[in-house]
N, C-alpha and C positions, 0 to 999 in steps of 0.2 A: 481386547485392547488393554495392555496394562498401562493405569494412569494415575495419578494422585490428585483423591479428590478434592474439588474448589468450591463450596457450597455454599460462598457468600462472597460480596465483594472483598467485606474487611479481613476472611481467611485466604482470599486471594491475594490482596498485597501483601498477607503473611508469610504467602508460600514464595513469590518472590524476593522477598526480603532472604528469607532461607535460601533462595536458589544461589540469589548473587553472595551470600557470603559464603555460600559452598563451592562457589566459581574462585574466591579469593584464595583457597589451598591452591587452586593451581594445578601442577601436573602431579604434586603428593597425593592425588584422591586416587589412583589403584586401577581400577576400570576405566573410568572417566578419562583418565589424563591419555589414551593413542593403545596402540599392542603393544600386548607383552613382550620383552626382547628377545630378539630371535625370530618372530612372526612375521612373514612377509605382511610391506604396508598395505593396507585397508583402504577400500575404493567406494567412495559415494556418491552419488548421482543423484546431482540436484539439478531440479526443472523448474525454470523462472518462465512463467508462462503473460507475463506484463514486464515493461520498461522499471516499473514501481515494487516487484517481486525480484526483478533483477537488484535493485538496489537494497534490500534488505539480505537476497541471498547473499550477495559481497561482504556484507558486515557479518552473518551467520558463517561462511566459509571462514574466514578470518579465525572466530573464534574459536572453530574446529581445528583449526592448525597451532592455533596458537596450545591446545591440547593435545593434541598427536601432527608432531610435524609434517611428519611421514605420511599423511594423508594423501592420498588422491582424489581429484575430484573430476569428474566428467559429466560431460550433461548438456542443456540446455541452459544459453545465459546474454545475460547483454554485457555492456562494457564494464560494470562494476565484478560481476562474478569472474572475467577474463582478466582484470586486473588483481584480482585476491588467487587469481591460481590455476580456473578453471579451464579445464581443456573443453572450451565449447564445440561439441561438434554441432551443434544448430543454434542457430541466432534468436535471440526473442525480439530483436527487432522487426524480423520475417513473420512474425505473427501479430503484432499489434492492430488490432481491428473491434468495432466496437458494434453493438447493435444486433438485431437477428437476420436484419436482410445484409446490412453490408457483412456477416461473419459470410451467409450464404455465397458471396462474390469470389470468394478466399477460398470457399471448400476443397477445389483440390488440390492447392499447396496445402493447407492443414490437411487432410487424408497422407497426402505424400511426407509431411514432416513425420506424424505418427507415424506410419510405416517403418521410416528410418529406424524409431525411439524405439518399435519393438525391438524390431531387430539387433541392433547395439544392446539392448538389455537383454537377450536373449546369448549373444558373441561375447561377451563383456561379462556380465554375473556380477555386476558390485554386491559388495557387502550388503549396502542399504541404499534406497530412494528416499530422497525428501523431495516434497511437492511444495510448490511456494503457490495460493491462493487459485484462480485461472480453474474452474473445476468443470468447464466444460473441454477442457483440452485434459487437465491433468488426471481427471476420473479416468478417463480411456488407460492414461499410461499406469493410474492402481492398480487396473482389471490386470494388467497384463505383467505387472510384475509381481504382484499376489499369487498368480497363476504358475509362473515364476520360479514361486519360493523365497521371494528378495522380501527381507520387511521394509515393510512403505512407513514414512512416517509424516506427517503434512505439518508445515513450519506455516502460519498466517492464516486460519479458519478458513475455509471461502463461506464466500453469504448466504449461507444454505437458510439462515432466521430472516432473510430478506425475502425470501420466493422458493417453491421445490424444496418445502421443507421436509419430504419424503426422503431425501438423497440421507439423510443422516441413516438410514438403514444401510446405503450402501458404506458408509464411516463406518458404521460398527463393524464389516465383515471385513472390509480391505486393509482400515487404517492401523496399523500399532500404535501408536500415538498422536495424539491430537493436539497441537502446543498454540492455544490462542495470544491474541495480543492485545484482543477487547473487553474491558471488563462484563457487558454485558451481555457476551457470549458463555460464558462461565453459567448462568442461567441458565439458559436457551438449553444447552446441551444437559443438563439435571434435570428440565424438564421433560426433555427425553430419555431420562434413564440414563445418565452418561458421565462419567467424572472425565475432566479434561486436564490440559498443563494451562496454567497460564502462568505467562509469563514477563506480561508489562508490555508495552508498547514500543517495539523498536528506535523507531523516531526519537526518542529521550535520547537515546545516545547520541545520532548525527548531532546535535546540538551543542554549543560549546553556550553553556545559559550564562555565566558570569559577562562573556561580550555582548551575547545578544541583548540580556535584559538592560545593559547599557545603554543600549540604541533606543536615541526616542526617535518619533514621526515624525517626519519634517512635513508640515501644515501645508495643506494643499497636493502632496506628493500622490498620486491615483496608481496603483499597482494592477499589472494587467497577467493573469495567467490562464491562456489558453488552451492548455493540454497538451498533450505530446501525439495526438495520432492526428492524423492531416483529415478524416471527416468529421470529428471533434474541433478542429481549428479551421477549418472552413465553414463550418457552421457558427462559430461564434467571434471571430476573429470582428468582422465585418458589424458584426451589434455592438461589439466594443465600441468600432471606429464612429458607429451612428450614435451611439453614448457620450462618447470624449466629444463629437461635436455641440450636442446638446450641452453637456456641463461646460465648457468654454463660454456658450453664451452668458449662461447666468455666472459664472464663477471665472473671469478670464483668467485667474493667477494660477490656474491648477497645470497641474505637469502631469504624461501618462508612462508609464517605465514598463515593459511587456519584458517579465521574463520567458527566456527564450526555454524549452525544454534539450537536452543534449545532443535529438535525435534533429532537431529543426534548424532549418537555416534563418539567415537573418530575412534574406529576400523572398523566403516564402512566406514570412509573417507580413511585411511592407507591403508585399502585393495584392494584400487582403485588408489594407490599413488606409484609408482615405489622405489621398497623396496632402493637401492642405491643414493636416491638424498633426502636428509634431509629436512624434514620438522618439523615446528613449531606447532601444533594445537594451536588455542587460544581460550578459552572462549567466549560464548555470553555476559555476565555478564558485560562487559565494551568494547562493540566491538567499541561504535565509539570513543574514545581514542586510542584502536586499529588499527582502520583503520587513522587514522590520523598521525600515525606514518610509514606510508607506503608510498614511492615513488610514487609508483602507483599499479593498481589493475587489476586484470582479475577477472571480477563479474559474472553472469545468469542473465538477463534480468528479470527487475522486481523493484518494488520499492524497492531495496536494492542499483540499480545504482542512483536514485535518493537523498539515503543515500548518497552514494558516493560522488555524485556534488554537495550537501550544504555542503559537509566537505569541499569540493573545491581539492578533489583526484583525479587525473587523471586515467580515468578506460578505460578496454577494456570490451566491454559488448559482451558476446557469448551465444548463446543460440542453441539446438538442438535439435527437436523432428522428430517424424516418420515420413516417405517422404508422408506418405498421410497426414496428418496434416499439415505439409509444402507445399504441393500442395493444398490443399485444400486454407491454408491461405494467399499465393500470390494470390488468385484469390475474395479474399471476404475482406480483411483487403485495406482499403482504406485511410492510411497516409501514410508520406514517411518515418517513422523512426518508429522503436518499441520502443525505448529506451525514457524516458520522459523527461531527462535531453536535448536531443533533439529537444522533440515537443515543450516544455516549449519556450527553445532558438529560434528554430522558424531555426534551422541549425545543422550538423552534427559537436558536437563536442565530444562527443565520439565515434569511432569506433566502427561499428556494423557488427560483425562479426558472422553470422548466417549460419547452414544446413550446408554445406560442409568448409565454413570460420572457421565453428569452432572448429580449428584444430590447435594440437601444432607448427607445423611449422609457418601457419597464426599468429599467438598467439606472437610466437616469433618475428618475424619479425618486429611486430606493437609495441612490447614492444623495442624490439634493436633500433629500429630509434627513439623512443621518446626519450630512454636514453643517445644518442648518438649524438644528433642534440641540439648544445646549443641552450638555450632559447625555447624549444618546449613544456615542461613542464609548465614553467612557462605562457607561452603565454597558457594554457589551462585550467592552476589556474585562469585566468584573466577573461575567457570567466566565470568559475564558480561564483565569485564574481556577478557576473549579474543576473545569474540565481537566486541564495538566495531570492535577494529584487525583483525580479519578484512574491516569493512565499508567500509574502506579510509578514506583522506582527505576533508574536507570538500572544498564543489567541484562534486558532481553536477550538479545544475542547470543551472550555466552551462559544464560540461562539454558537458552532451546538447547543450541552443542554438552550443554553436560548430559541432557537429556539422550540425546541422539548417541552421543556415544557412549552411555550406560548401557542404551541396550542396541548396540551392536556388540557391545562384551558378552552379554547375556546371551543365556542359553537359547538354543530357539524354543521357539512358541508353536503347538500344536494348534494348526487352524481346521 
């Protein structure tokens, strides 16, 4: 794997500082900027194997093009990579499923989508693969395009420092590049022998901070985000609604605003919502305006609490799945938090309220003491402030793409 090494935080946001001012030459940088002229255009295959992967790959294509117009892209994607360009020949919508018994439900559409993806990268030959995060889908399509001859290159770690910390053996032999977006993965991977890219946190970018940090809370406003896959929202949908009834009693003035995720309807979240306690749906369209207008939040675990802590919102993260997925993952997930606003901070500052925690009563109780307890709120805006500049410079994006197309200029690598 050739990579440049990251061997602390503070040389890590150094190296992004450097990435994005070397993003700012533009298409003058030689290699970087597409082919050389006269070279038929360059074909990449990028696999968004999450809803949440699709929307970083959109912003990562983007910045690939905005460097070699000419690019192609094919692959695997949701609505944000098919509007940046991609010729999705399979949907990541088709695959959003969460857990180990419910992936099991799915197995052979996933067998059958993989099948397709060899084949296509076997017909097809791009240039290069990028994998977006998803590494129980996208390991398979490494194996098989390493096998190939394609260089693989992985845009968003997957959480290999979370559980099956062994898989970094298989990084070292598939992966050409590894371009994290956590600072505390830069570690993790030098503890393994390993220099990585990092390159800041995507998220910085979606963010327009001069409007956002303008938005204050509107007092009493309850933000509701339930996740985007329907056995994640039917699992937690429904503890909301026994939440919102609890906090009405003691608190009549409060209002509850459920962002809706892109893929969900408004009637399939009502139907999970106790018809007598009012709700808001809100659009995806302008959610983080949305959630920044919010007191606080009851979220699903997932890079949406993440969203949550650079707005600087104070969330309750609850997550739920089958008791054997839950047995199984107390015994194989080896950190102490699932939540990233967490591991980032290196301490518990959002409440993590999983398996039997995630319950309206729990829900409420954690929401009544913060709104209740002067100064708790505020004291947890403060820890978020920390978090942000942890997540380094804006940049990402067009960081990874200088990455990615340096070396698809580059010579091949004897593996």
């Amino acid at each position: 794997m050739t990579v440049t090494p990251q061997p602390s935080l503070h040389q890590a946001e150094a190296a992004v500082s450097g990435a994005t001012s070397g993003a700012a030459s533009g298409v003058a940088s030689g290699a970087a900027s597409g082919a050389a002229p006269g070279t038929p255009p360059r074909t990449v295959w990028i696999n968004a194997g999450e809803l949440s992967g699709d929307m970083h790959g959109g912003r990562l294509l983007e910045a690939l093009r905005r460097r070699d117009p000419a690019l192609r892209c094919i692959g695997m994607g949701g609505p944000h990579l098919r509007e940046a360009g991609q010729d999705a020949i399979l949907r990541v919508e088709d695959l959003s499923v969460m857990g180990i018994t419910e992936v099991l439900g799915y197995l052979p559409r996933i067998l059958g989508m993989l099948r397709r993806i060899k084949a296509e990268l076997a017909a097809r030959r791009p240039d290069a693969v990028v994998l977006i995060d998803a590494p129980e889908f996208n390991f398979r399509i490494a194996r098989a395009a390493h096998a190939l001859g394609i260089p693989v290159h992985y845009y968003i770690s997957p959480k290999i420092w979370a559980w099956r910390t062994g898989r970094v053996n298989f990084i070292r032999r598939h992966i050409r590049r590894m371009i994290c977006i956590l600072p505390f993965e830069v570690e993790f991977y030098r503890h393994h022998g390993m220099d990585v890219d990092y390159v800041g946190n995507p998220l910085l970018d979606m963010m327009d901070w001069q409007r956002l940090d303008a938005i204050a809370p509107v007092p009493g406003r309850i933000g509701l985000m339930p996740g985007s896959r329907r056995k994640e929202i039917e699992a937690l949908m429904p503890e909301y609604g026994k939440a919102a009834r609890l906090l009405l009693e003691s608190r009549p003035g409060l209002s509850f605003h459920c962002v809706r995720a892109p893929n969900v309807t408004e009637d399939a979240l009502r139907a999970l919502w106790p018809a007598d306690v009012p709700l808001t749906i809100e659009s995806p369209d302008d959610r983080y305006a949305t959630l920044r207008t919010c007191q606080l939040l009851l979220a699903a675990s997932g890079t949406a609490t993440l969203e949550t802590a650079l707005l600087g919102v104070p969330t309750l993260v609850a997550y739920r799945v089958s008791p054997f997925s839950y047995w199984l993952g107390k015994r194989l997930v080896k950190v102490q938090w699932v939540s990233l606003p967490n591991l980032v901070l290196n301490r518990e500052v959002f409440p993590e309220l999983l398996q039997e925690n995630a319950d309206g009563a729990v829900l409420a109780h954690h929401a009544l003491r913060w709104l209740g307890t002067p100064g708790e709120l505020d004291r947890v805006r403060a820890d978020l402030a920390d978090l942000r500049r942890r997540c380094g410079p804006p940049g990402a994006a067009d960081a990874a793409a200088r990455i990615i197309l340096e070396e698809m200029a580059a010579p091949p690598v004897r593996t």
